[in-house]
Structures are given as C-alpha cells and as structure tokens.
C-alpha positions in Angstrom: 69.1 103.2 159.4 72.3 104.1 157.1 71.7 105.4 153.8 74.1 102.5 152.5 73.2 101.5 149.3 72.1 97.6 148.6 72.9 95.7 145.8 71.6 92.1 145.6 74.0 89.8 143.1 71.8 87.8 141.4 74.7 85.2 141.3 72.3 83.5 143.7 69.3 83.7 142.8 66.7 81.4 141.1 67.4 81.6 137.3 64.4 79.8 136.6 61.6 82.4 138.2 64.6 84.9 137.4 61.3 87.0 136.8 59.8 86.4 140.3 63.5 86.6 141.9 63.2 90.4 140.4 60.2 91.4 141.8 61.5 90.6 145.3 64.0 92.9 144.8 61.8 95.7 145.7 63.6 97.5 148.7 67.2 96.9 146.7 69.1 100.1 144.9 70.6 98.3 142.2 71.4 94.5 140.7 74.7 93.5 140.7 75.9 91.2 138.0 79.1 89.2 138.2 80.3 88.2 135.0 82.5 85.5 134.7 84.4 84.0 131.8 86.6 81.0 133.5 89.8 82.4 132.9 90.4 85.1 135.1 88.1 83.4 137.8 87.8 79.6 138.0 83.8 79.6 137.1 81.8 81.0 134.4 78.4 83.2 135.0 76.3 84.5 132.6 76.7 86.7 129.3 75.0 89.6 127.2 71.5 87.7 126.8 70.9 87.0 129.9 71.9 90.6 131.2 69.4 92.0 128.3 66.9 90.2 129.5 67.3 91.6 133.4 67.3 94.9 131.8 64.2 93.9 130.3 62.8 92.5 133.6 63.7 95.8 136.1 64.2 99.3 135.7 67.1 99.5 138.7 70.8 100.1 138.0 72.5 97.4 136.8 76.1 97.2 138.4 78.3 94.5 136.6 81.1 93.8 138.2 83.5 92.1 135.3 85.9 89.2 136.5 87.7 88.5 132.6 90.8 89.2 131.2 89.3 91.2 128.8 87.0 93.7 129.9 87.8 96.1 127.1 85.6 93.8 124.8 82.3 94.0 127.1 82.0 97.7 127.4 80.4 98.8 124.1 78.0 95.7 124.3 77.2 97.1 127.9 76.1 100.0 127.3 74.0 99.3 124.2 72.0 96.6 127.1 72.1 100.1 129.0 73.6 99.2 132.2 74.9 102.5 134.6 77.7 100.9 136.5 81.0 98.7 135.0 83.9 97.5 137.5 86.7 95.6 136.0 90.2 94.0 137.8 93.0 96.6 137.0 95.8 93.7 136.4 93.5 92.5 133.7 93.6 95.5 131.3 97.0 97.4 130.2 95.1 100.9 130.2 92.9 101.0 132.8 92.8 105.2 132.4 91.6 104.8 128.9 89.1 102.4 129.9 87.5 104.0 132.5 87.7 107.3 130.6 85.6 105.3 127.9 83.1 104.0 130.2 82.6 107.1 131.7 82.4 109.0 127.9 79.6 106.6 127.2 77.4 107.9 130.7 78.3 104.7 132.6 79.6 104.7 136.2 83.5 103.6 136.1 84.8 101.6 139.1 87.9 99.3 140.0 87.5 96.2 141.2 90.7 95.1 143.7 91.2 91.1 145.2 91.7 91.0 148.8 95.7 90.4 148.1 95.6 93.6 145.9 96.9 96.3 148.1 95.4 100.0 147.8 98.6 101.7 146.9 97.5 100.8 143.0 95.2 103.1 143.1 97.5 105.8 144.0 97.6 107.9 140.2 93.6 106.6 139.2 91.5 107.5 142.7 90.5 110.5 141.0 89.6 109.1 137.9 87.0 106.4 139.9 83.3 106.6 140.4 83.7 103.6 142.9 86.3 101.3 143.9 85.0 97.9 144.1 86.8 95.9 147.2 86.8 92.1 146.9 85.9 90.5 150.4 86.6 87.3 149.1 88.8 85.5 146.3 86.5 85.9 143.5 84.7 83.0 141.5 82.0 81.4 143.8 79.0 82.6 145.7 78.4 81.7 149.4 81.9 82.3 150.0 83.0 83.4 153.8 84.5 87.1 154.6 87.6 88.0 155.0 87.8 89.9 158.0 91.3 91.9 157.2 89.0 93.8 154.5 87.4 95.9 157.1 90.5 97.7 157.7 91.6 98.0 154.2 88.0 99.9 153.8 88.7 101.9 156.4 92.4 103.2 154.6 90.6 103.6 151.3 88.2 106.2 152.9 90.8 107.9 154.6 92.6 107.9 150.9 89.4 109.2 149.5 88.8 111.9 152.0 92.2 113.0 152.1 92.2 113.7 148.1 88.4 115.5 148.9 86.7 112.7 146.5 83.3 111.4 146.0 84.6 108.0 144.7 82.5 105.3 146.7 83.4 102.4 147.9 81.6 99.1 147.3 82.1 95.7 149.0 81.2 92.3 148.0 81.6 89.0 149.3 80.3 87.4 152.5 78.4 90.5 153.3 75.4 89.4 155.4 73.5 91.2 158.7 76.1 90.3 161.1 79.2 92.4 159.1 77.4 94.8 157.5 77.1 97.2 160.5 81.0 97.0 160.9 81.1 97.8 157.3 79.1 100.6 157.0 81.1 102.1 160.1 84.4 101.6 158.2 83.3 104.1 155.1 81.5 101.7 152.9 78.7 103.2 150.4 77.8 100.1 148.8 76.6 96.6 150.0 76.9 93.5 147.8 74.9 90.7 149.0 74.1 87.5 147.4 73.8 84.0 149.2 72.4 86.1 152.5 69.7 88.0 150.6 68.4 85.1 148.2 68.7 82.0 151.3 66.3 84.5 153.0 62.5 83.3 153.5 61.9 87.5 153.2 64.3 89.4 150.9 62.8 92.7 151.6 63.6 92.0 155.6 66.9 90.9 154.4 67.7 93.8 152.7 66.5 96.2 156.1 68.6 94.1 157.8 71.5 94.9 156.1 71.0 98.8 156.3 71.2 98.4 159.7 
C-alpha cells in the first residue's frame, strides 16, 4: 500500500446527510472543497457557511481548492473557518507570491492550482515558494468528469522539477481519479489523491478509499 494521501471532494456527496456523508470519511486524510463562483468556472459550489459548518462536522484538514477570479478575497475568511490547505489558479490573481506568502503567514498550506492546458514552465520562479502544486486532470467546473490521460506525464516532469530544485512541494491531482488510474498516478510522483464521483458512487467509501492507495 502507498502512503499516498486521500482526499475525498465532497463536490459529490450527499448535502442533505452532509453529516452522515462525513462520518464515512473515516479512512480519508483530508476534505477537499471546491469552491466555485461561476465566473472563472462555469458552475457555482458552495461558500463560507457551508465550509464552517464541515469544520464543525470533522476534525480532518480541510483542502479548498479555489476556482474564482478572486481568491485574494477568501483567504482571511478561510482561515478564521480554520482550514490548513488553500490552492488558487495563478492567472486569476496578479501577485500570486504575495498571496501565497500571506497564506502561508497565516499557518495555512499554500498551493497552485494549474488547468490541464497550463504548462509547468509557470511555475518556474514560485516552485520554491509552494507547499503543493495542485494539477488539474480535467477542465475544471463539474464533477464526474473523465481523465485526461496526457496529465500523467506532466506529473511525472513536475517531480522531476521538484527533485531537481531538492523540494518538498507535493503534488496533488484531481479529476477523474478513480482505482483504475490511481496506481499509474502514484507511480508518476503524485502525493495527493482527489477523488470525488468514484469515492461517493461507492456502496463502501472506506473500500473505496483502500482501493485507491493501492
């Protein structure tokens, strides 16, 4: 078994035993929350009080992954819910070092979040500055969404970046991620597992989860 963290998106999960959904979650590392505004993705999620009340509901990281155009605005609202991780989309924000240097004052993982289009070489003067780097497998926006095979080798060049430059940045992927890529994942470098639709579909989340860790 890999020691690849698993993050269930709640994206796809029951809101209305959101409670119940939760407690299924036992096996999981962290809850990832995508938070959507309908402008920079085509959809809209969920805001602050629902995200207060998860962090009322489970005592597991909560990793938000923020698809807006203004992600500067959620941050200090973040962290007052107390959530540990924060990705935002790099073309969305003019200062992306001051942001994550803010994020990471306030005791808050710091990642960037790149599309499947977005090519790695923008991350060429920040890698250092990253906790993680969030890799898109899909277009962002929807759930149940299928992979996009040509991410596996862009993981693969983002570890080899991140070795080279002796870093401890992870690498996260998310969309499409079920039991029949994960393996192929996890041999490519990634840290992180993102799972929605395949996890909450699942008669058994807990075997769901094993299944992804391979």
């Amino acid at each position: 078994m890999s020691n690849v963290l698993i993050a269930p998106s709640v994206l796809s999960a029951d809101f209305g035993c959101l409670a119940q959904e939760l407690d299924k979650l036992l096996t999981a590392d962290m809850i990832h929350l995508d938070v959507m505004d309908g402008h920079y993705v085509p959809n809209l999620s969920f805001g602050y009080p629902l995200i207060k009340r998860i962090r009322q509901l489970t005592n597991k990281p909560l990793d938000v992954h923020l698809m807006v155009t203004n992600p500067s605005d959620y941050i200090d609202r973040l962290a007052e819910i107390g959530v540990q991780w924060i990705s935002f989309h790099q073309e969305c924000e003019y200062h992306s070092h001051r942001l994550l240097h803010k994020i990471r004052d306030l005791g808050i993982k710091a990642g960037l979040a790149l599309n499947p289009a977005t090519p790695l070489n923008t991350l060429d003067s920040i890698l250092p500055d990253l906790d993680y780097v969030l890799l898109m497998s899909v277009n962002p926006g929807f759930s149940a969404q299928k992979f996009i095979p040509g991410v596996l080798e862009k993981v693969r060049k983002l570890r080899a970046m991140i070795d080279a430059a002796g870093l401890a940045t992870l690498i996260e992927v998310d969309g499409g991620v079920n039991s029949e890529n994960a393996p192929s994942l996890i041999s490519a470098g990634v840290d992180i597992l993102v799972s929605a639709s395949y996890i909450f579909n699942s008669e058994d989340y807990t075997k769901a989860i094993e299944n992804l860790r391979g």
